[in-house]
C-alpha positions as CSV (number, residue, x, y, z in Angstrom):
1,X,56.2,9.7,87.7
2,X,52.4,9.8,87.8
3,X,51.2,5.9,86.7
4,X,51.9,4.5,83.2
5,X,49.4,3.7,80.6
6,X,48.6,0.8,78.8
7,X,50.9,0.8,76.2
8,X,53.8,2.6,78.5
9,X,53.5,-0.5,81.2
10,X,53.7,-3.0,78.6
11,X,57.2,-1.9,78.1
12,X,58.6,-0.5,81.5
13,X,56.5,-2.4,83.4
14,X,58.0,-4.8,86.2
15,X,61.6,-4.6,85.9
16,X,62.5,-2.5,82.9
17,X,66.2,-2.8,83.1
18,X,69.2,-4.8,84.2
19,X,70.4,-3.3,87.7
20,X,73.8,-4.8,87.5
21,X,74.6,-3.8,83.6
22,X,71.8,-1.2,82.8
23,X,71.1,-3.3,79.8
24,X,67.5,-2.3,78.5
25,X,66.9,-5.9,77.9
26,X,66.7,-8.3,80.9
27,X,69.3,-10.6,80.0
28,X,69.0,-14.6,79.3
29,X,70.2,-15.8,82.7
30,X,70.8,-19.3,81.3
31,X,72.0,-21.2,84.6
32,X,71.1,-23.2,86.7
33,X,72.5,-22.5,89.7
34,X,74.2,-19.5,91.5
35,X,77.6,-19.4,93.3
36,X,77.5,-18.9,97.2
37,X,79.3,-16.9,99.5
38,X,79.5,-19.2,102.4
39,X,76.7,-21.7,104.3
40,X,73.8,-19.5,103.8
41,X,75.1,-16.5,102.4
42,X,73.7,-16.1,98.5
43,X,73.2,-13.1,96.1
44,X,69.5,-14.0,95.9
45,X,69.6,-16.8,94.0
46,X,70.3,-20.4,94.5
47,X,68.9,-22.5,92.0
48,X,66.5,-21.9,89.1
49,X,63.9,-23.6,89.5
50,X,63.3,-21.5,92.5
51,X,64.2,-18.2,91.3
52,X,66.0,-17.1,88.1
53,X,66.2,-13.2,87.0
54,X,65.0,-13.4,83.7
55,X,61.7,-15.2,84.7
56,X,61.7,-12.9,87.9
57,X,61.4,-9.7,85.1
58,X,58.8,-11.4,83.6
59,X,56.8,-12.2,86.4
60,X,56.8,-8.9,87.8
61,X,56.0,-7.8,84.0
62,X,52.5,-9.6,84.2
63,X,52.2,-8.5,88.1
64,X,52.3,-5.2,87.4
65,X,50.0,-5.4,84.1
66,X,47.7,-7.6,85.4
67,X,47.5,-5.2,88.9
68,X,48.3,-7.8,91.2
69,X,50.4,-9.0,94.1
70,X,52.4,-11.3,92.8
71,X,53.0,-13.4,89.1
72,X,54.3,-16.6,88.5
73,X,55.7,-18.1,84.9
74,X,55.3,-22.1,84.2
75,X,56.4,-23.9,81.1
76,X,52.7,-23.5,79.7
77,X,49.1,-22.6,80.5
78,X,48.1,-25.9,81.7
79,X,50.7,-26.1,83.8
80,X,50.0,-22.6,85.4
81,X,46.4,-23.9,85.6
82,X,47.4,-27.3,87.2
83,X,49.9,-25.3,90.2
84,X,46.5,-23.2,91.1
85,X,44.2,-25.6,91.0
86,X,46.7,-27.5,93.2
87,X,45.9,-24.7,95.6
88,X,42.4,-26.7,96.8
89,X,42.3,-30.3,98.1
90,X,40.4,-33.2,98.1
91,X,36.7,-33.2,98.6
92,X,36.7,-30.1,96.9
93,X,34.7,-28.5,94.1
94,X,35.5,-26.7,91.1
95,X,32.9,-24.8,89.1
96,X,34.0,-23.9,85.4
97,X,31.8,-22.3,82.5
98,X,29.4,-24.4,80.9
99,X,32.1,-23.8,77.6
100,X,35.9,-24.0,78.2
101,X,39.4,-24.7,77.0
102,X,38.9,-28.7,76.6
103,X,42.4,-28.8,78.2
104,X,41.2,-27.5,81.5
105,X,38.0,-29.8,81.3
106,X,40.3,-32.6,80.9
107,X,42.9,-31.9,83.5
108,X,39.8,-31.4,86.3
109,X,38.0,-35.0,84.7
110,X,41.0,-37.5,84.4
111,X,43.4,-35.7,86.6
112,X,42.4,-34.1,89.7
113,X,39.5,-36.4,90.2
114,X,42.0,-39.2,90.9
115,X,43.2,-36.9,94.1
116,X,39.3,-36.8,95.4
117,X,38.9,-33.6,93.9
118,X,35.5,-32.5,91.6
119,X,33.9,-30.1,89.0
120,X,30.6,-29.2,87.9
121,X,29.7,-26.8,84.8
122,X,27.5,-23.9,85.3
123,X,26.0,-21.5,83.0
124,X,28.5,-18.0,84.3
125,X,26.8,-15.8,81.9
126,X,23.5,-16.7,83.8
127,X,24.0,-15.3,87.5
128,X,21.1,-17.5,88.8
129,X,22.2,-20.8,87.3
130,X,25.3,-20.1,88.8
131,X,24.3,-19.3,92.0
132,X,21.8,-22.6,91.6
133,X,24.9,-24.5,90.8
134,X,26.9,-23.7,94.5
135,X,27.0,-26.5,96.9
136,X,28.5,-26.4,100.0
137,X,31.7,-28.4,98.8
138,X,32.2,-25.6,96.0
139,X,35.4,-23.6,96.8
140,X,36.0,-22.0,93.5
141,X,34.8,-20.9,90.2
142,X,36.9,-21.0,87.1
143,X,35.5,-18.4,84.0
144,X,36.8,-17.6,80.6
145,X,35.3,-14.5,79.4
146,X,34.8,-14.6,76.3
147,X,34.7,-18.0,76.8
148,X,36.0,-20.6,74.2
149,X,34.7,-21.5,71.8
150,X,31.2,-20.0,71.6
151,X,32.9,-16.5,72.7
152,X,30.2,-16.9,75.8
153,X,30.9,-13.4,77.9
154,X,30.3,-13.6,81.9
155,X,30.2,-10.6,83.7
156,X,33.1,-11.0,86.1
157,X,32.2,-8.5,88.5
158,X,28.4,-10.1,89.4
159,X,29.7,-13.4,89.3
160,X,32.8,-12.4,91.4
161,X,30.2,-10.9,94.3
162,X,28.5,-13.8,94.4
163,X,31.0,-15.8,94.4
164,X,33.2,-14.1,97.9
165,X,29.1,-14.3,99.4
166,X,29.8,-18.2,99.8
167,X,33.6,-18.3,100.3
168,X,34.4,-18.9,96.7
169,X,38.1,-18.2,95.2
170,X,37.1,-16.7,91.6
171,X,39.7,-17.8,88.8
172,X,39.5,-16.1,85.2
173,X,41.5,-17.5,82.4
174,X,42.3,-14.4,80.8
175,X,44.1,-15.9,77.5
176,X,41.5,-14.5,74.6
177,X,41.3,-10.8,75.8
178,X,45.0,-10.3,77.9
179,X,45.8,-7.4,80.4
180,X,45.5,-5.3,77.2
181,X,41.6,-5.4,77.0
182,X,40.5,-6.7,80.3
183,X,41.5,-6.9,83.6
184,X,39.8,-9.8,85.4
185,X,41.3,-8.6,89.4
186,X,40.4,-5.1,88.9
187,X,36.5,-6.5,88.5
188,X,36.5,-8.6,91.5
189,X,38.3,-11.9,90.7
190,X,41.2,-13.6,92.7
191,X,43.6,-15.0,90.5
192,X,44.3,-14.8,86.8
193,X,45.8,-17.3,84.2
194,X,47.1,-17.0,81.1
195,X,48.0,-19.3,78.3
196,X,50.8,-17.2,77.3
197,X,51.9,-19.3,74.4
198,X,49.2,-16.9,72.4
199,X,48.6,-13.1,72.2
200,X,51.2,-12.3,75.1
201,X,54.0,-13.9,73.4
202,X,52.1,-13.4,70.3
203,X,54.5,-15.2,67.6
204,X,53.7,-18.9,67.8
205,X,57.2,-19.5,68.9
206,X,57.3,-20.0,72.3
207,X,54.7,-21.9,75.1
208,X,54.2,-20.5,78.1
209,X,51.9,-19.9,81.1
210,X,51.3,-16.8,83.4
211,X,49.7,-16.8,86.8
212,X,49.0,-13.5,89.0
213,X,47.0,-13.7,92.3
214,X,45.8,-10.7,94.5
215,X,46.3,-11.2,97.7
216,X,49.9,-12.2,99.6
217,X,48.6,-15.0,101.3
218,X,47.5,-16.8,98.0
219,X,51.2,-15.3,96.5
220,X,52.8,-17.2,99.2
221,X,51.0,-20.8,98.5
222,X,51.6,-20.4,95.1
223,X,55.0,-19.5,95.2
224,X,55.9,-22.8,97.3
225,X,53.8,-25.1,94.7
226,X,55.6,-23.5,91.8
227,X,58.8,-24.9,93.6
228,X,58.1,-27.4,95.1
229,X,56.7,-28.9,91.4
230,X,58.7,-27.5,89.4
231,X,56.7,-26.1,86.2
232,X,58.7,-23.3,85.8
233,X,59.2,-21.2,82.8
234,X,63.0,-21.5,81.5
235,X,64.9,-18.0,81.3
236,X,65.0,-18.0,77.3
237,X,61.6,-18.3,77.2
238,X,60.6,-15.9,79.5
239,X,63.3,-13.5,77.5
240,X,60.9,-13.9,74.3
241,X,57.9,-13.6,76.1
242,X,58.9,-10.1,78.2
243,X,60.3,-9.1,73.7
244,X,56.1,-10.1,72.6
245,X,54.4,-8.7,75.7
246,X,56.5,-5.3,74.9
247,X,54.1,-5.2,71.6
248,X,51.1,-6.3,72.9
249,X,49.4,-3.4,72.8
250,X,50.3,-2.4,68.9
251,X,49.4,-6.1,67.9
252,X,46.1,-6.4,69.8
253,X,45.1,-2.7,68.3
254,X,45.5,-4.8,64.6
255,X,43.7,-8.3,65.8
256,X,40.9,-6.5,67.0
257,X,40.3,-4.2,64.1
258,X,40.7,-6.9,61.6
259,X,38.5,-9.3,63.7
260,X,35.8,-6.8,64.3
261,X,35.7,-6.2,60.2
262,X,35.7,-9.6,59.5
263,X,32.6,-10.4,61.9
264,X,30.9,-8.4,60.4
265,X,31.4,-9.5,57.0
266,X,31.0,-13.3,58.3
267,X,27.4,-11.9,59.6
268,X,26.4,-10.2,56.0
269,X,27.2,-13.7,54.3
270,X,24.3,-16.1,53.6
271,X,26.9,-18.8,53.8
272,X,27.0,-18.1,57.7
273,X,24.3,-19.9,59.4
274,X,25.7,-18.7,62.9
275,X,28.3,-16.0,64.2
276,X,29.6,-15.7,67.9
277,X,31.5,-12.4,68.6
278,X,31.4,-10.3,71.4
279,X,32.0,-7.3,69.6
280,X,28.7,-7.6,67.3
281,X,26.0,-5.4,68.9
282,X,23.3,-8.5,68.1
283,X,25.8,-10.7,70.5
284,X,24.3,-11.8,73.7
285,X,27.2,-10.9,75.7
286,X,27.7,-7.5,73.9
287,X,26.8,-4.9,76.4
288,X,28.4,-6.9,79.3
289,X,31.8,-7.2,77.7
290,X,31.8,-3.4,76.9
291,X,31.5,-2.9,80.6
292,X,34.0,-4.9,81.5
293,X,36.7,-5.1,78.6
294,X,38.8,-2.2,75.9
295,X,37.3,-4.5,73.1
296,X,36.1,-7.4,72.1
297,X,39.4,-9.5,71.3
298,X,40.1,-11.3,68.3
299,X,38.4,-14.5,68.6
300,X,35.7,-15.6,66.3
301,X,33.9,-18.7,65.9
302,X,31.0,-19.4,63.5
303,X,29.5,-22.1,61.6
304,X,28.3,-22.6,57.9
305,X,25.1,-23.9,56.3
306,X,24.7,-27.5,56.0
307,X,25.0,-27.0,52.1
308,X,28.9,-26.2,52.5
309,X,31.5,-28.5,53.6
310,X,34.0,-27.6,56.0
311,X,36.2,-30.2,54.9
312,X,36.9,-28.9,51.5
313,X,36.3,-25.0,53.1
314,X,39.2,-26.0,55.6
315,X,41.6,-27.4,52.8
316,X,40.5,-24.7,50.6
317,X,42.1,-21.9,53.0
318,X,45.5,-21.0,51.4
319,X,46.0,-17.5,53.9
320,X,44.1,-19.1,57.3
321,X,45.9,-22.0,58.1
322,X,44.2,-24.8,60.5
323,X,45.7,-25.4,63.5
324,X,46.3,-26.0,66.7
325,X,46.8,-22.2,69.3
326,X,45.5,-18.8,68.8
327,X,46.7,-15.3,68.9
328,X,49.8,-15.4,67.0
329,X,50.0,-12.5,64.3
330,X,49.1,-15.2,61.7
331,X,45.1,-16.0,61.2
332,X,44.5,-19.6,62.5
333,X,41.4,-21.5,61.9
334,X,40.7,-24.6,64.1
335,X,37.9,-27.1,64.1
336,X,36.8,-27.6,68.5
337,X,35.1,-30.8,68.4
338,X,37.6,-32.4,67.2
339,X,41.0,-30.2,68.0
340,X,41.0,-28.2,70.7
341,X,37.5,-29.4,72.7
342,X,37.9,-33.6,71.8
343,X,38.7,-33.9,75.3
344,X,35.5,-32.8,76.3
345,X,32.7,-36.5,75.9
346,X,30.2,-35.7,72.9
347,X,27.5,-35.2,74.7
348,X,28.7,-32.4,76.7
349,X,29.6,-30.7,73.9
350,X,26.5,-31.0,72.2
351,X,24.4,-29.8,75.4
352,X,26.5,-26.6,75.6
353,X,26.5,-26.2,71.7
354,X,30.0,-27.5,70.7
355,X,28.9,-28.5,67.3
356,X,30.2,-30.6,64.5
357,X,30.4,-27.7,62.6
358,X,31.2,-25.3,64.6
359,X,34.8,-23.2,63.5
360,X,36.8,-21.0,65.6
361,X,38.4,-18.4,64.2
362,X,41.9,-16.5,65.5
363,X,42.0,-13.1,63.5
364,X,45.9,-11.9,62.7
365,X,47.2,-8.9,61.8
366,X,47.6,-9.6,58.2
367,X,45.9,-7.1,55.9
368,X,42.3,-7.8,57.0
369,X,41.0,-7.7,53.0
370,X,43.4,-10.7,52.5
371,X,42.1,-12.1,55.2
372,X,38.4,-12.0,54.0
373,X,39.1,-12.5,50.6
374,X,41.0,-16.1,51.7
375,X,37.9,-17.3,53.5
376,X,35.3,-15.7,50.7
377,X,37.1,-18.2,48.2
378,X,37.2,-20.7,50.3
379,X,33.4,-20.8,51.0
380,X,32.3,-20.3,47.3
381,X,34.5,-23.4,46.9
382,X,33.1,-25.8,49.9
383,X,29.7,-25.3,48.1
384,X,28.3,-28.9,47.9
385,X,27.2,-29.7,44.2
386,X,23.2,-29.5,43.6
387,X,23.2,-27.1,46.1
């Protein structure tokens, strides 16, 4: 059979069936350990933590969608980012995009510094700053393209070039867009993360992280760190999670239609004094991210004039609901500065344009005039009076 497509991968991708039973759903292997045939003599199992089939389908699911050489599940994206950032050691740096996931700022500033290890931030989307920003004790670069929240878009093939010129280990977080719109190791990059808790599992019932790495080498370090923590992703989960990924590519078709009709409503409002989407043409990062990606995701951010408040427009959304997470089939609206980025000191958000105002904006798959018409009310509401 010549290779699958897209959408055919996402569901007979890695391993489609059970071999024993020729069930077409990997079955919840809920155990924790595995009968032996004598000292050293095991079915290929021995204990779960180490290896379990139901997270083995899975991990071979994102392998194979992501093009690598090897995946790896953990019990949530920070924990798939903590096992390969435990890949480096002290007196070494990481550089990360001047705007991430306030999580992975904070696990680098009050965790891994305690080990002797350090970051910097550096403009990605600027190939000179970046380069600028390389010391010698830099060993790696961490990007999110788009990144979040300002939806900042790096080109992953330049910076991943410039990067393997100095010895650099490139890392994408490849949450916002997935393997359905982008592939970050097909354009140069090393290893991949995922928060898989949102458009891969896709229903806000489960958390989960994904790790895939290129090379065999890397596979094999990763491998022994995802044991010899323990993170790992328990079989039930990874049974829901291979059930979203298998609609991946019919949901993300929906988010990105919706979100790319309501960006461009957002940027025909007066009430929007600012709109940050990839998939606008006026977007800095525009032309890059069609090079390099199917579409421009789902993931919107965007602030309103200083004559509405975003207090009463947040409590007047009634469809949108605020909250924590992204990418579940229901339109979430969260507030960075003080949600998902708080982690991250004031002024650092202010320098990369983290503002008070600033709303990010996870486009379901409701009807997308619903959708509009729920955020249209809830602006005309949040008017201030007098103004």
């Amino acid at each position: 059979m010549k290779e699958m497509n897209r959408n055919t991968l996402l569901i007979h991708g890695g391993i489609p069936i059970d071999e024993k039973t020729g069930a077409v759903n990997i079955p919840i292997y809920q155990t924790s350990t595995y009968k032996q045939d004598g000292l050293g003599k095991n079915r290929g199992y021995e204990y779960s933590r180490t290896g379990n089939p139901t997270r083995e389908a899975l991990e071979a699911l994102i392998r194979d969608l992501e093009g690598g050489e090897a995946g790896f599940a953990f019990g949530s994206g920070m924990a798939a980012t903590t096992a390969v950032l435990s890949l480096f050691r002290s007196g070494d740096k990481i550089l990360i995009s001047s705007n991430v996931y306030g999580g992975t700022f904070r696990v680098l500033n009050q965790v891994f510094d305690r080990f002797g290890m350090s970051y910097g931030i550096a403009d990605t989307s600027d190939l000179s700053k970046f380069e600028a920003a390389i010391t010698e004790d830099v060993k790696a670069v961490m990007i999110e393209s788009p990144a979040n929240p300002l939806m900042t878009v790096t080109d992953i093939r330049k910076i991943s070039e410039a990067a393997h010129k100095r010895g650099l280990t490139v890392i994408v977080d490849n949450t916002f867009m997935t393997p359905y719109l982008q592939r970050p190791l097909q354009l140069g990059a090393d290893i991949v993360v995922h928060s898989a808790t949102k458009y891969l599992g896709g229903h806000s019932d489960l958390v989960a992280g994904l790790a895939v790495v290129k090379d065999k080498e890397t596979a094999e370090r990763l491998a022994f760190l995802q044991n010899a923590t323990g993170g790992v992703l328990g079989p039930f989960d990874s049974f829901l999670l291979i059930k979203g990924i298998k609609t991946l590519g019919v949901r993300m078709d929906r988010h990105v239609e919706n979100a790319a009709y309501i960006a461009e409503k957002l940027q025909e409002m007066s009430a929007v004094k600012r709109i940050y989407y990839p998939g606008l043409k006026e977007d800095p990062g525009y032309e890059t991210n069609r090079s390099q990606a199917e579409a421009a995701g789902a993931m919107i951010s965007f602030e309103l004039e200083e004559e509405y408040d975003i207090h009463a427009f947040l409590e007047g959304l009634k469809l949108v609901m605020l909250a924590e997470s992204l990418g579940g089939v229901e339109s979430l609206i969260c507030h960075p500065s003080s949600m998902t980025h708080a982690s991250i000191p004031e002024d650092i958000r202010r320098e990369v344009g983290i503002t008070e105002g600033l709303l990010r904006l996870s486009v379901g798959i409701e009807d997308k005039e619903d959708i509009l018409s729920d955020i249209v009310n809830a602006i005309r509401n949040s008017r201030r009076q007098g103004k």
